[in-house]
N, CA, C and O atoms as CSV, one atom per row, in Angstrom:
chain,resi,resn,atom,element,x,y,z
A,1,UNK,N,N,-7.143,-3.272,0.617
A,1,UNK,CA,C,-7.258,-4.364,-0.308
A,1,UNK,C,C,-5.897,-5.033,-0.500
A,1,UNK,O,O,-5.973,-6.249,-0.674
A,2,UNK,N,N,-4.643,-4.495,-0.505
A,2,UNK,CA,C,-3.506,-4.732,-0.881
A,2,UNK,C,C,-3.297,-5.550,0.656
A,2,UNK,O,O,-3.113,-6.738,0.393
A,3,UNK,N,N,-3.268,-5.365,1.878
A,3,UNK,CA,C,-3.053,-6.040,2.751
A,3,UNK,C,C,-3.600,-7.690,2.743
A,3,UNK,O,O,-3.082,-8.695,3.230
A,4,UNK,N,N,-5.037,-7.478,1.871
A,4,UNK,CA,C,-5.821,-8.796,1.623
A,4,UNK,C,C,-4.990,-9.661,1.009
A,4,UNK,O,O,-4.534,-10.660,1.567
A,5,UNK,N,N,-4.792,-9.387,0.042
A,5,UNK,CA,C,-3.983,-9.976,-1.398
A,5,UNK,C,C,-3.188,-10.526,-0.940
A,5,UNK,O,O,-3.080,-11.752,-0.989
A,6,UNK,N,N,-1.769,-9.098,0.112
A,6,UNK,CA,C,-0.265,-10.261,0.642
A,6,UNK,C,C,-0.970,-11.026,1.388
A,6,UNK,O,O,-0.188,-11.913,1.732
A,7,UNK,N,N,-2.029,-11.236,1.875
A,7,UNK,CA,C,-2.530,-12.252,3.057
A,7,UNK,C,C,-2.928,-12.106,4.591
A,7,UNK,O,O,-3.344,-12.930,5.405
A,8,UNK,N,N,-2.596,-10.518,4.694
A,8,UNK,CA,C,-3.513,-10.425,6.076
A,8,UNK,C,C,-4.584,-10.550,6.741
A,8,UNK,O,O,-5.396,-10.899,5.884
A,9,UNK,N,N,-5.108,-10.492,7.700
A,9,UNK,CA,C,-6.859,-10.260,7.469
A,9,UNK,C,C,-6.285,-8.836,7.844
A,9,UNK,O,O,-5.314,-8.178,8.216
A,10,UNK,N,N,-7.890,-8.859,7.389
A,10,UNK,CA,C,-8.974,-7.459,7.317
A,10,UNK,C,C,-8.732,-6.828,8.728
A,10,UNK,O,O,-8.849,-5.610,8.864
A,11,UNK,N,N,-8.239,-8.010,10.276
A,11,UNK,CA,C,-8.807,-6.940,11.295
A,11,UNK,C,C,-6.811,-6.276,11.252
A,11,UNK,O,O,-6.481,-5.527,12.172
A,12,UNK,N,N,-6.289,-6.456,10.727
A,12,UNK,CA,C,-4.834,-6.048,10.915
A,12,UNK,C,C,-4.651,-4.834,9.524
A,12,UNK,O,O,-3.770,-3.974,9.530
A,13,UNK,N,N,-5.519,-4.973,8.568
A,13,UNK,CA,C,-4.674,-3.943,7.393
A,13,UNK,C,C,-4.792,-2.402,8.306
A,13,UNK,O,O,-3.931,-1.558,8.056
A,14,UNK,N,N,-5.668,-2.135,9.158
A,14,UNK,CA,C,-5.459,-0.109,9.506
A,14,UNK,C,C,-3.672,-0.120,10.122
A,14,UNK,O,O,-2.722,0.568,9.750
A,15,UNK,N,N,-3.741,-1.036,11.019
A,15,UNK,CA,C,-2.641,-1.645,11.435
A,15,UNK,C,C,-1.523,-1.236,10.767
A,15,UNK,O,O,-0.737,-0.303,10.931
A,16,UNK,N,N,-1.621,-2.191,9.923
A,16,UNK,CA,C,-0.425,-1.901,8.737
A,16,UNK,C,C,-0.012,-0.773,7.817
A,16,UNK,O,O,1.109,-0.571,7.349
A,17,UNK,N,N,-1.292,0.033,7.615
A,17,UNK,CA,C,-1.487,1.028,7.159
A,17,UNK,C,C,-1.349,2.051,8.055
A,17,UNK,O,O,-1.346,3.209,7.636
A,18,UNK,N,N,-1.242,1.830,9.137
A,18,UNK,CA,C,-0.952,3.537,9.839
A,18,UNK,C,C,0.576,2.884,10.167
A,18,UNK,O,O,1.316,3.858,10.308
A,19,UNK,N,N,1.280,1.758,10.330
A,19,UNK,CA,C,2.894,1.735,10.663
A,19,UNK,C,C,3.613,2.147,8.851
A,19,UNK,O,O,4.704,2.677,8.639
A,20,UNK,N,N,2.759,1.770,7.965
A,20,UNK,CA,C,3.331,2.219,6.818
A,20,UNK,C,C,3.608,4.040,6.897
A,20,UNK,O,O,4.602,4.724,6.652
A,21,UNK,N,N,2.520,4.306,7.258
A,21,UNK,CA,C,2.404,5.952,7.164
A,21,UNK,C,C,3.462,6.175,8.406
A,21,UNK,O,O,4.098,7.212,8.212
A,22,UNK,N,N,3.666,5.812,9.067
A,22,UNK,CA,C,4.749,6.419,10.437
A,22,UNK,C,C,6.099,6.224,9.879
A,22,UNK,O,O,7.042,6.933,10.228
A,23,UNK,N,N,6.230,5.055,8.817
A,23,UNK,CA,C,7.548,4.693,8.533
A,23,UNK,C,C,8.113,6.011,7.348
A,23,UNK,O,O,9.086,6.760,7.434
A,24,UNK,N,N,6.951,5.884,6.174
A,24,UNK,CA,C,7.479,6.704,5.392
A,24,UNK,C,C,7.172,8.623,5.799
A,24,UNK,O,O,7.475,9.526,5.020
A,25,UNK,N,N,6.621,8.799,6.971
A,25,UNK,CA,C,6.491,9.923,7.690
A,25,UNK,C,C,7.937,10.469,7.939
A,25,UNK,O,O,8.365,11.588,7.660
A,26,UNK,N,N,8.740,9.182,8.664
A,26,UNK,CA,C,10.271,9.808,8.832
A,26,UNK,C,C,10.425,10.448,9.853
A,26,UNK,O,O,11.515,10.865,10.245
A,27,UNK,N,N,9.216,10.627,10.484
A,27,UNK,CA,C,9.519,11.351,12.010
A,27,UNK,C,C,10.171,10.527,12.990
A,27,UNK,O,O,10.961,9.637,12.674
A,28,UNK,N,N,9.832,10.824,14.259
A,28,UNK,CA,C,10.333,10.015,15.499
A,28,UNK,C,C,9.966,8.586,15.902
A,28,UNK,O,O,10.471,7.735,16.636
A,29,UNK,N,N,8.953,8.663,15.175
A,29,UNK,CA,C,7.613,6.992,14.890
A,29,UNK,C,C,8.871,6.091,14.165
A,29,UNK,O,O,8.793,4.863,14.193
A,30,UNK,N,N,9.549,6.482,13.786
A,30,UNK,CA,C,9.512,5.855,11.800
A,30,UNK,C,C,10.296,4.183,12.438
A,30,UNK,O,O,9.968,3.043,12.108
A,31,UNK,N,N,11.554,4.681,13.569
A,31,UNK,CA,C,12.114,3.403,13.683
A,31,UNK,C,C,11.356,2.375,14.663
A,31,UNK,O,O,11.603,1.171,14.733
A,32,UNK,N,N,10.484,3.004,15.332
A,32,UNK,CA,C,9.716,1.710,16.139
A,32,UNK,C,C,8.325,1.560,14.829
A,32,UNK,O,O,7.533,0.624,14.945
A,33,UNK,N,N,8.191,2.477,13.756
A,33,UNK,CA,C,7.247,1.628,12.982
A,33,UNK,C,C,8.358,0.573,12.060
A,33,UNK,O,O,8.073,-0.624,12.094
A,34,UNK,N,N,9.366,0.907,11.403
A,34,UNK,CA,C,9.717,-0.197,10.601
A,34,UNK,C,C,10.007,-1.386,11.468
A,34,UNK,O,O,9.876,-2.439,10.842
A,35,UNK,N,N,10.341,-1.525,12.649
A,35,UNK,CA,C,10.414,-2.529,13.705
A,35,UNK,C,C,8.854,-3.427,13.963
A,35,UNK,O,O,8.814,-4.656,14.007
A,36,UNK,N,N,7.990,-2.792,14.072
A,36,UNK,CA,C,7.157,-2.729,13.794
A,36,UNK,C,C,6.702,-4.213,12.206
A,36,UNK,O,O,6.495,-5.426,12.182
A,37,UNK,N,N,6.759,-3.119,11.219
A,37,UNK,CA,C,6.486,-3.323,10.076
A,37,UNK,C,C,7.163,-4.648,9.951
A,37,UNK,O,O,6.767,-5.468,9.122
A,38,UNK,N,N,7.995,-4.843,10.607
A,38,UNK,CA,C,9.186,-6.065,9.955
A,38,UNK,C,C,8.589,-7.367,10.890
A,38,UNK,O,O,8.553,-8.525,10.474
A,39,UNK,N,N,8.076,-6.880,12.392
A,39,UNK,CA,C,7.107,-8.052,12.951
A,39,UNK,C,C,5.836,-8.456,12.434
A,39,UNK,O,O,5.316,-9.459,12.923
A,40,UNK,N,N,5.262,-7.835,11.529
A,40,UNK,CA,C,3.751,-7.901,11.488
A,40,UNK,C,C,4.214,-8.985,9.846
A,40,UNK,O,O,3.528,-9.902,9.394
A,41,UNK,N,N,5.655,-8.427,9.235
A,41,UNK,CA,C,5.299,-9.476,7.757
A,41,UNK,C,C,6.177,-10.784,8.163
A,41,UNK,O,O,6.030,-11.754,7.420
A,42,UNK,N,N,7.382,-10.968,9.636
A,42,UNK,CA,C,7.229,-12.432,10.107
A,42,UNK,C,C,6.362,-13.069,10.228
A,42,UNK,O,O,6.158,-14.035,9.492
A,43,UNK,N,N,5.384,-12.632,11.448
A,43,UNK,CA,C,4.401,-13.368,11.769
A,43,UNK,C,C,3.251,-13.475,10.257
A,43,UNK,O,O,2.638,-14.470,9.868
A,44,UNK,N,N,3.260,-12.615,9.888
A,44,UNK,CA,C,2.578,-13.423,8.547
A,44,UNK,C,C,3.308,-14.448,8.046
A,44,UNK,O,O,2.620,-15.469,8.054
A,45,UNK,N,N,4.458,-14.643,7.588
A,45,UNK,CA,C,5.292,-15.349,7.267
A,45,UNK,C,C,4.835,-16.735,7.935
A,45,UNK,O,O,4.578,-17.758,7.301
A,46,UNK,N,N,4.771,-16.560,9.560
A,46,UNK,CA,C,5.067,-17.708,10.301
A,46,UNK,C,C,3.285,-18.021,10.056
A,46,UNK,O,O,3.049,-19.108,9.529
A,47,UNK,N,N,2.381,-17.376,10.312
A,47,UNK,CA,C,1.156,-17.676,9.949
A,47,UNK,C,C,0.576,-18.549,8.678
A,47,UNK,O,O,-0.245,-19.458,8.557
A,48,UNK,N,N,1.310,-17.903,7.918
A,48,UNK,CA,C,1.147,-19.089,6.215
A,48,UNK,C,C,1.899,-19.531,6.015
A,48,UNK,O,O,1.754,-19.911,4.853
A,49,UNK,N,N,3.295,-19.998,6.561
A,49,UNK,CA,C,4.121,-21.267,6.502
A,49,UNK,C,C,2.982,-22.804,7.151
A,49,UNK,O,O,2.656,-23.912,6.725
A,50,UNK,N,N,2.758,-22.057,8.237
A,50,UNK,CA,C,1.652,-23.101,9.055
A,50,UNK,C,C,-0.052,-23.479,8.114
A,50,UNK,O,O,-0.585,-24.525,7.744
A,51,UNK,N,N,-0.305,-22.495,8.057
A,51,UNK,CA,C,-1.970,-22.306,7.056
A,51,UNK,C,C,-2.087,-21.599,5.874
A,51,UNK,O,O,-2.952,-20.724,5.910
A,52,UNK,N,N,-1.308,-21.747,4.552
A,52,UNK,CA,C,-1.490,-21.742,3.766
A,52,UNK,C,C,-3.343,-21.089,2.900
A,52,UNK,O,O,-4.467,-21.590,2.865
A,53,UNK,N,N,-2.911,-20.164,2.514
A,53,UNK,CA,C,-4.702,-19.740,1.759
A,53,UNK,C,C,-3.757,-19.160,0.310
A,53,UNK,O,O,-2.573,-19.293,0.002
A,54,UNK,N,N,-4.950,-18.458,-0.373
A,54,UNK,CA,C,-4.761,-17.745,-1.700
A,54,UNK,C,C,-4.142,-16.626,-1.653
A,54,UNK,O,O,-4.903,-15.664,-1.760
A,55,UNK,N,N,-3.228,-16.416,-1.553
A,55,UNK,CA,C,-2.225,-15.026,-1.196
A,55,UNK,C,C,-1.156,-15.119,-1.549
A,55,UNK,O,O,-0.393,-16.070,-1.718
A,56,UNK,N,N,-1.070,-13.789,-1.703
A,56,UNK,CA,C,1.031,-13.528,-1.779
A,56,UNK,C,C,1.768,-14.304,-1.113
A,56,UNK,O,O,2.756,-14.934,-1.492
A,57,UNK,N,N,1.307,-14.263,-0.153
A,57,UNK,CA,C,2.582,-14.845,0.579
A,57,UNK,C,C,2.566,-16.392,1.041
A,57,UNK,O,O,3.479,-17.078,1.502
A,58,UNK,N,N,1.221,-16.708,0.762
A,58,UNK,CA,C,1.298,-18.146,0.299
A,58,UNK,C,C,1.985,-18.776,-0.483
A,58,UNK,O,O,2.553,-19.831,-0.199
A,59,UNK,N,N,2.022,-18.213,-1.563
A,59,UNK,CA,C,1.905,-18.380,-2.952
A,59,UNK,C,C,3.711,-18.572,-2.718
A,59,UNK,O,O,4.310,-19.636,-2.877
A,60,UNK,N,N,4.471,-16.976,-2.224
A,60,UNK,CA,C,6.207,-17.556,-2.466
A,60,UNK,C,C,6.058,-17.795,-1.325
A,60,UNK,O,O,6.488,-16.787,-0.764
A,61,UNK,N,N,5.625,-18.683,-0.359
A,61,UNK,CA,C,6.445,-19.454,0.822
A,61,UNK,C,C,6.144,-21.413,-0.055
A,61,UNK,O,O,6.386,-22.537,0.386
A,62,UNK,N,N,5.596,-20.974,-1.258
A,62,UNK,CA,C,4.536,-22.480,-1.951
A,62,UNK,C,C,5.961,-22.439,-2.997
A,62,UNK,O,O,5.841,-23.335,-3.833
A,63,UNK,N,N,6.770,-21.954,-3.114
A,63,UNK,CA,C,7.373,-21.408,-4.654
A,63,UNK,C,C,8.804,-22.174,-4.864
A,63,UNK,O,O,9.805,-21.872,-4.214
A,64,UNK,N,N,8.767,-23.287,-5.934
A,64,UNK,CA,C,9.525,-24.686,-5.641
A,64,UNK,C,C,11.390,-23.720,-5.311
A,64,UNK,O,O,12.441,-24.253,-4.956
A,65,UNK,N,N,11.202,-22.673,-5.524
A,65,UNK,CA,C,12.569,-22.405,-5.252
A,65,UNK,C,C,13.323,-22.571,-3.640
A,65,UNK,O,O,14.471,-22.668,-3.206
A,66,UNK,N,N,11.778,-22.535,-3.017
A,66,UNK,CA,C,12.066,-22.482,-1.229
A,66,UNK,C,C,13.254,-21.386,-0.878
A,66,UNK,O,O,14.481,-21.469,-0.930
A,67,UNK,N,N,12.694,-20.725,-0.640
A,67,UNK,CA,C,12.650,-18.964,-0.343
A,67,UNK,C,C,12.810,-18.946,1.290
A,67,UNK,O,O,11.852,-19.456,1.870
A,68,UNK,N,N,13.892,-18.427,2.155
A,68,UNK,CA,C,13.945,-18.937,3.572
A,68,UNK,C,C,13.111,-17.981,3.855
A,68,UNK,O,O,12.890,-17.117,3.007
A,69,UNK,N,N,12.434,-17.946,5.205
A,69,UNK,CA,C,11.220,-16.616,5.930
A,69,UNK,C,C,11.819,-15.692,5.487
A,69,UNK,O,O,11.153,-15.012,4.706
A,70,UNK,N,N,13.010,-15.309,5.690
A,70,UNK,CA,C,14.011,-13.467,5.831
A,70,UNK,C,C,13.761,-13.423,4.425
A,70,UNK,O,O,13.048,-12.438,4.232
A,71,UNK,N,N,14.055,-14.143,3.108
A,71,UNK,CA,C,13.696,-13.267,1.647
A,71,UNK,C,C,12.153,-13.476,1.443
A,71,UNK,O,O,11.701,-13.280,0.315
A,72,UNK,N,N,11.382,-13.830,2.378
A,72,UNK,CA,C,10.008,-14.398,1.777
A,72,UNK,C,C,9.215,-12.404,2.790
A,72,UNK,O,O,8.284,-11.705,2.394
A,73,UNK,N,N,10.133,-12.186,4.058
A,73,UNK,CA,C,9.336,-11.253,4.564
A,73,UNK,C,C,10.271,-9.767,3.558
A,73,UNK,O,O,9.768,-8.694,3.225
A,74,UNK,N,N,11.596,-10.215,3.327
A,74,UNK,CA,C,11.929,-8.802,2.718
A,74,UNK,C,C,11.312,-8.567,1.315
A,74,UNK,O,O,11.247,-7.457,0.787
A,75,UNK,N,N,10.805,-9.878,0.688
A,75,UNK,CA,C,9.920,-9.719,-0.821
A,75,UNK,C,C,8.586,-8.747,-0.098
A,75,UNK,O,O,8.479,-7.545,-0.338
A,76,UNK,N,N,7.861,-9.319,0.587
A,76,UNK,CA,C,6.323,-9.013,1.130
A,76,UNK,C,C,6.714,-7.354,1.577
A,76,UNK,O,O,6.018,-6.413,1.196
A,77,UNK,N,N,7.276,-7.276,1.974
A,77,UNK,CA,C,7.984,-5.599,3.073
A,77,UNK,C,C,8.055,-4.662,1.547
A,77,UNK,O,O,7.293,-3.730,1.290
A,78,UNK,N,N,8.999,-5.097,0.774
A,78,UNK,CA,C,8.932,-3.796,-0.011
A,78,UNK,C,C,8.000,-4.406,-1.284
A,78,UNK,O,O,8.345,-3.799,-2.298
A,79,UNK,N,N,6.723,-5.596,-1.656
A,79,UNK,CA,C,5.891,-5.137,-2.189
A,79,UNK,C,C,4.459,-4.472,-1.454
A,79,UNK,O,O,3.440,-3.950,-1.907
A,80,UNK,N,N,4.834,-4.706,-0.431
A,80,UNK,CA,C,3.486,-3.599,0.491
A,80,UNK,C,C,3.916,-2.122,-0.004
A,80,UNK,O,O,3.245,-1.442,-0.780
A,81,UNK,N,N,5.324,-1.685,0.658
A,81,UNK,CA,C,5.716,-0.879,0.593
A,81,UNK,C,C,5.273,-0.142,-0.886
A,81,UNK,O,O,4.539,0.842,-0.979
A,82,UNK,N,N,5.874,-0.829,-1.944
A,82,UNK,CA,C,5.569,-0.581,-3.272
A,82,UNK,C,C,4.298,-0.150,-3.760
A,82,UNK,O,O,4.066,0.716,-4.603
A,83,UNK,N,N,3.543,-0.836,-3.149
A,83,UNK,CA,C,1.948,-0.859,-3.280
A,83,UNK,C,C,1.396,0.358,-2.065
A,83,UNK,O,O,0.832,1.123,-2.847
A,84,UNK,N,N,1.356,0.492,-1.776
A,84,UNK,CA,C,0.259,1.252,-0.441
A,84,UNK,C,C,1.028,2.737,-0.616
A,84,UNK,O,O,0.214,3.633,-0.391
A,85,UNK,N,N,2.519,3.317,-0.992
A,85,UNK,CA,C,2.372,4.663,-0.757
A,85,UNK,C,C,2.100,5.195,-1.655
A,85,UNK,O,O,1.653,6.336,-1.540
A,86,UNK,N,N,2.257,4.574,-2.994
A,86,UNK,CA,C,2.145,5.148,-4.366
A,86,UNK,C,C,0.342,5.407,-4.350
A,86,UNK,O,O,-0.388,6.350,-4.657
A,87,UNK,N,N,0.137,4.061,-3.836
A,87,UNK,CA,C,-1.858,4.602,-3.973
A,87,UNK,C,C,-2.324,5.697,-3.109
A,87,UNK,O,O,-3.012,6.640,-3.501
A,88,UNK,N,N,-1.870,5.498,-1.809
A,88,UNK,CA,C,-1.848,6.732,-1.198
A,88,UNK,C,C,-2.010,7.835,-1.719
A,88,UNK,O,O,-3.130,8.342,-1.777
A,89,UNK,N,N,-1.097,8.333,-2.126
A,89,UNK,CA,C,-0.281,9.251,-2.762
A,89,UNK,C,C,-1.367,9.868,-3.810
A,89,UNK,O,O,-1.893,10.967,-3.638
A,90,UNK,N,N,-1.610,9.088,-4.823
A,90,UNK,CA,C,-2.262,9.063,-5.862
A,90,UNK,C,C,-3.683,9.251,-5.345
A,90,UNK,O,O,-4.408,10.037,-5.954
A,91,UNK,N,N,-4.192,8.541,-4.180
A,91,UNK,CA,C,-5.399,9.149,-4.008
A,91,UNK,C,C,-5.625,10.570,-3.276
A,91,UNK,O,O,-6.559,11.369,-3.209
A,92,UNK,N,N,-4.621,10.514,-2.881
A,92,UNK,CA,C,-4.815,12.098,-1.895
A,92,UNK,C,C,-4.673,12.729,-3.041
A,92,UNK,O,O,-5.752,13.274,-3.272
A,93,UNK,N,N,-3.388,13.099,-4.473
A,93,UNK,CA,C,-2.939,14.262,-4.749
A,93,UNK,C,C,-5.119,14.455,-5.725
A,93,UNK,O,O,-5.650,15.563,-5.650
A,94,UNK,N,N,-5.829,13.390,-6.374
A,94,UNK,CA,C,-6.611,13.507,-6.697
A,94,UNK,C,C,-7.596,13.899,-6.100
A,94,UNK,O,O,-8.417,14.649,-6.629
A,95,UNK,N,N,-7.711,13.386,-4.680
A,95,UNK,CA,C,-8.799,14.636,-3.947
A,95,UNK,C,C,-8.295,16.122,-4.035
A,95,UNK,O,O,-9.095,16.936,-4.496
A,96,UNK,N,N,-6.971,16.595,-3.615
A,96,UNK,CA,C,-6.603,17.638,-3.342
A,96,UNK,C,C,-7.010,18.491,-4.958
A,96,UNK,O,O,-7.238,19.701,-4.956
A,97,UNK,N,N,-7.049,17.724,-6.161
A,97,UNK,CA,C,-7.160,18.266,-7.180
A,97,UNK,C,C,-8.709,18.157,-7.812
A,97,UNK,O,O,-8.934,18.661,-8.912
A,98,UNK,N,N,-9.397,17.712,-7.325
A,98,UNK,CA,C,-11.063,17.973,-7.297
A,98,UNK,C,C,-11.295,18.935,-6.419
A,98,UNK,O,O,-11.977,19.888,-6.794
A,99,UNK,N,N,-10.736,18.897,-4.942
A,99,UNK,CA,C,-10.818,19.926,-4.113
A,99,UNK,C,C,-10.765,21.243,-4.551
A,99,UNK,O,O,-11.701,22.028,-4.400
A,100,UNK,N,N,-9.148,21.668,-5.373
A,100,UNK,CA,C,-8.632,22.806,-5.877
A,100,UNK,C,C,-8.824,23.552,-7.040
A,100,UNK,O,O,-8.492,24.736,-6.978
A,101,UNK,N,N,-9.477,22.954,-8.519
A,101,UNK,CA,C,-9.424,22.811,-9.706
A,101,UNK,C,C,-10.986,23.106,-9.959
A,101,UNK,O,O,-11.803,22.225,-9.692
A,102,UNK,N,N,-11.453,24.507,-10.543
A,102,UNK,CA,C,-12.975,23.912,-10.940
A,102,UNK,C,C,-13.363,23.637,-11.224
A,102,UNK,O,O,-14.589,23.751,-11.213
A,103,UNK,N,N,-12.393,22.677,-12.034
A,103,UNK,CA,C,-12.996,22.063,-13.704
A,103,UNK,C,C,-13.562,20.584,-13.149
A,103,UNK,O,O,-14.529,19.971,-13.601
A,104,UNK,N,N,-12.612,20.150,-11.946
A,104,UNK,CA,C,-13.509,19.049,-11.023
A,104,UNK,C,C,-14.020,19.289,-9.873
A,104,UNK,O,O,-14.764,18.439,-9.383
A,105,UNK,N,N,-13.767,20.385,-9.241
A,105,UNK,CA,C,-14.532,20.773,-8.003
A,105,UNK,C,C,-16.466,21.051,-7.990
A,105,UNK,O,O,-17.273,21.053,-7.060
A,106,UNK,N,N,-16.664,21.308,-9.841
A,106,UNK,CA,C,-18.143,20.980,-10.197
A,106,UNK,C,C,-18.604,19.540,-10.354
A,106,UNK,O,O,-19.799,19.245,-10.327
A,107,UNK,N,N,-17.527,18.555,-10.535
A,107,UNK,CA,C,-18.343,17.859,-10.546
A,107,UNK,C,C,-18.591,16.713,-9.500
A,107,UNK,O,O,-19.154,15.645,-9.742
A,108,UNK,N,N,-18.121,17.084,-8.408
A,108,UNK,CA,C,-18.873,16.946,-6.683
A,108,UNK,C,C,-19.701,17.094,-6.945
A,108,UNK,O,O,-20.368,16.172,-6.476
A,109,UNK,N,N,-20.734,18.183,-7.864
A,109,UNK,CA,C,-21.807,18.339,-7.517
A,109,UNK,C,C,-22.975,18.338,-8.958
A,109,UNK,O,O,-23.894,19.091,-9.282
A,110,UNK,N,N,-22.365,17.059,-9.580
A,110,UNK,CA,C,-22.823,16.684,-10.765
A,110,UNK,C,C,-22.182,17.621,-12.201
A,110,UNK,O,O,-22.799,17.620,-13.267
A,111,UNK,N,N,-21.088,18.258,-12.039
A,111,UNK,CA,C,-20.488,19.063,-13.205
A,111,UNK,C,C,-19.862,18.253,-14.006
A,111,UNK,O,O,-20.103,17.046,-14.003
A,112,UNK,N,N,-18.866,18.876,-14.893
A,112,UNK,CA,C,-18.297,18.385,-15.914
A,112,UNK,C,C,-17.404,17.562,-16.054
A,112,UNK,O,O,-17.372,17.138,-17.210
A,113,UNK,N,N,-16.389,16.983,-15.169
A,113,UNK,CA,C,-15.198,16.287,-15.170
A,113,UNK,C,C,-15.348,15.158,-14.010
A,113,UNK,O,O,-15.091,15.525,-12.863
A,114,UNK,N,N,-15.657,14.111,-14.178
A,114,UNK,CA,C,-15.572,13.070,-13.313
A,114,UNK,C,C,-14.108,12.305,-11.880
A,114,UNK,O,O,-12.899,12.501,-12.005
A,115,UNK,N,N,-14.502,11.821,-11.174
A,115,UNK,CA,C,-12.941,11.183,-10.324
A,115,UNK,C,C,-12.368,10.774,-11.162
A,115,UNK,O,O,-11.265,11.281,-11.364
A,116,UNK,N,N,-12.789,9.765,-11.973
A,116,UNK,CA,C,-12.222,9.124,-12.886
A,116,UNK,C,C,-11.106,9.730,-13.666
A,116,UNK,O,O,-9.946,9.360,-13.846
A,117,UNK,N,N,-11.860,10.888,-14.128
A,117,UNK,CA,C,-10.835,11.710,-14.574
A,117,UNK,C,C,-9.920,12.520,-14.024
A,117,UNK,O,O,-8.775,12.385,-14.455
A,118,UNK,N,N,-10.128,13.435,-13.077
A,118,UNK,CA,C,-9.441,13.656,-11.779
A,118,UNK,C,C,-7.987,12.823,-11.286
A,118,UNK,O,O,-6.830,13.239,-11.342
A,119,UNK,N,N,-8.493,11.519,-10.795
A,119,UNK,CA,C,-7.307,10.228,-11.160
A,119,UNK,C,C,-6.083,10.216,-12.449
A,119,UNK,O,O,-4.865,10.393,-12.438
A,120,UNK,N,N,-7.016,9.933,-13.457
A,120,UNK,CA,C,-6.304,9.891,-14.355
A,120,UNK,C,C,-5.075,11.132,-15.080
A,120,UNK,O,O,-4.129,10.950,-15.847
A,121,UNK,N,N,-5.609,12.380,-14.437
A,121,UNK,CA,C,-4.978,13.568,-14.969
A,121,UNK,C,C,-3.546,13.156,-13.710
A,121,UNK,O,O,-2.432,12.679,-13.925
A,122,UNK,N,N,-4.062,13.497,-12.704
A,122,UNK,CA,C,-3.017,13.365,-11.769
A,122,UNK,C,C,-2.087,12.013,-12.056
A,122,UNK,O,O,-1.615,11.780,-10.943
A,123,UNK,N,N,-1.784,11.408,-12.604
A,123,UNK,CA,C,-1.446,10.370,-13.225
A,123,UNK,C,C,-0.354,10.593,-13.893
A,123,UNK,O,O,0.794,10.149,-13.939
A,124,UNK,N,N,-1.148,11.587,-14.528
A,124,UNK,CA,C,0.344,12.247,-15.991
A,124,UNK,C,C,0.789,13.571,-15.744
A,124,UNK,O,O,1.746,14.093,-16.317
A,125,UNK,N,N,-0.191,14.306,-14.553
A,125,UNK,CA,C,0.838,15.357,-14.598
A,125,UNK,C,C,1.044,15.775,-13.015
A,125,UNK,O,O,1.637,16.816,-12.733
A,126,UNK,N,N,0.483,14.843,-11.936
A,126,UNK,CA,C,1.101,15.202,-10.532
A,126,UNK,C,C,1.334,13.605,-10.185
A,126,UNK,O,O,0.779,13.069,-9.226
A,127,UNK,N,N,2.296,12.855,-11.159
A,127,UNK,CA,C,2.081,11.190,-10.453
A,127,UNK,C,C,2.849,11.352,-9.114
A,127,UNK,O,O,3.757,12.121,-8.797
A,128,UNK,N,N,2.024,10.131,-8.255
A,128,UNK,CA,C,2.453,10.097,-7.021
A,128,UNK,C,C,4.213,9.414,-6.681
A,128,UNK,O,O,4.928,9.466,-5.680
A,129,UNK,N,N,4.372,8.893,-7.850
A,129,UNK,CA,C,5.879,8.633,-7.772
A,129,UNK,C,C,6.805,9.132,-8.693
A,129,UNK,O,O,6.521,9.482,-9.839
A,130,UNK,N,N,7.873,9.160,-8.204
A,130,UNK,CA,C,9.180,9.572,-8.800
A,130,UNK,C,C,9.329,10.013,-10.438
A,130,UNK,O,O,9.843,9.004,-10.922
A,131,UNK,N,N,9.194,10.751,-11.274
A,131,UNK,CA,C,9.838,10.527,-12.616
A,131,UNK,C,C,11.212,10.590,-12.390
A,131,UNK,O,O,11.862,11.292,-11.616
A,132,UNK,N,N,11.695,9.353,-13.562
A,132,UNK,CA,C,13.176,9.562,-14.096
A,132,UNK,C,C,13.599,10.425,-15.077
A,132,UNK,O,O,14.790,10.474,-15.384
């Protein structure tokens, strides 16, 4: 969904989403994915400089300050970034904790504690990002 929003299509977000995961993986992937990563938000760039729609990156390449491509793709780069590992993150540690926990592992199977809640616990006490 977040790929929608900055303005990709649909047939490019797995795309983006598996060079995100190679980048913040850190393995041997990581520098041909951020190489990678840094072509896919030009050519967006160069794509909605030309055709303009309802998107992020419409929106600051539209933005009376006139923003050159290089701060319009390093804005888009680390709000993907911003966006996609934290949800990640947040959705895995909440499966892993319906998975592990029986207080939600019943209610897979109609028990007591909902995803919803599941989500929300992991939230406040396994968040997927950083505390200060």
């Amino acid at each position: 969904m977040l790929a929608r929003i900055i303005g990709f299509p649909d047939a490019e977000s797995r795309q983006l989403a598996y060079v995100l995961n190679e980048l913040a993986d850190g393995g041997p992937g990581a520098q041909q994915a951020y190489a990678s990563y840094t072509d896919h938000m030009q050519r967006l760039v160069t794509t909605k400089r030309a055709h303009p729609g309802a998107d992020v990156a419409s929106r600051l390449l539209a933005d009376p300050a006139r923003h050159s491509d290089e701060e319009v793709v390093l804005d888009l780069k680390d709000t993907t970034a911003a966006g996609v590992l934290p949800t990640a993150d947040w959705i895995g540690n909440s499966i892993r904790l319906m998975l592990t926990d029986d207080r939600f592992a019943a209610a897979l199977g109609g028990g007591r504690h909902s995803v919803a809640q599941a989500m929300n616990e992991v939230l406040w006490e396994d968040t997927p990002t950083p505390r200060s």
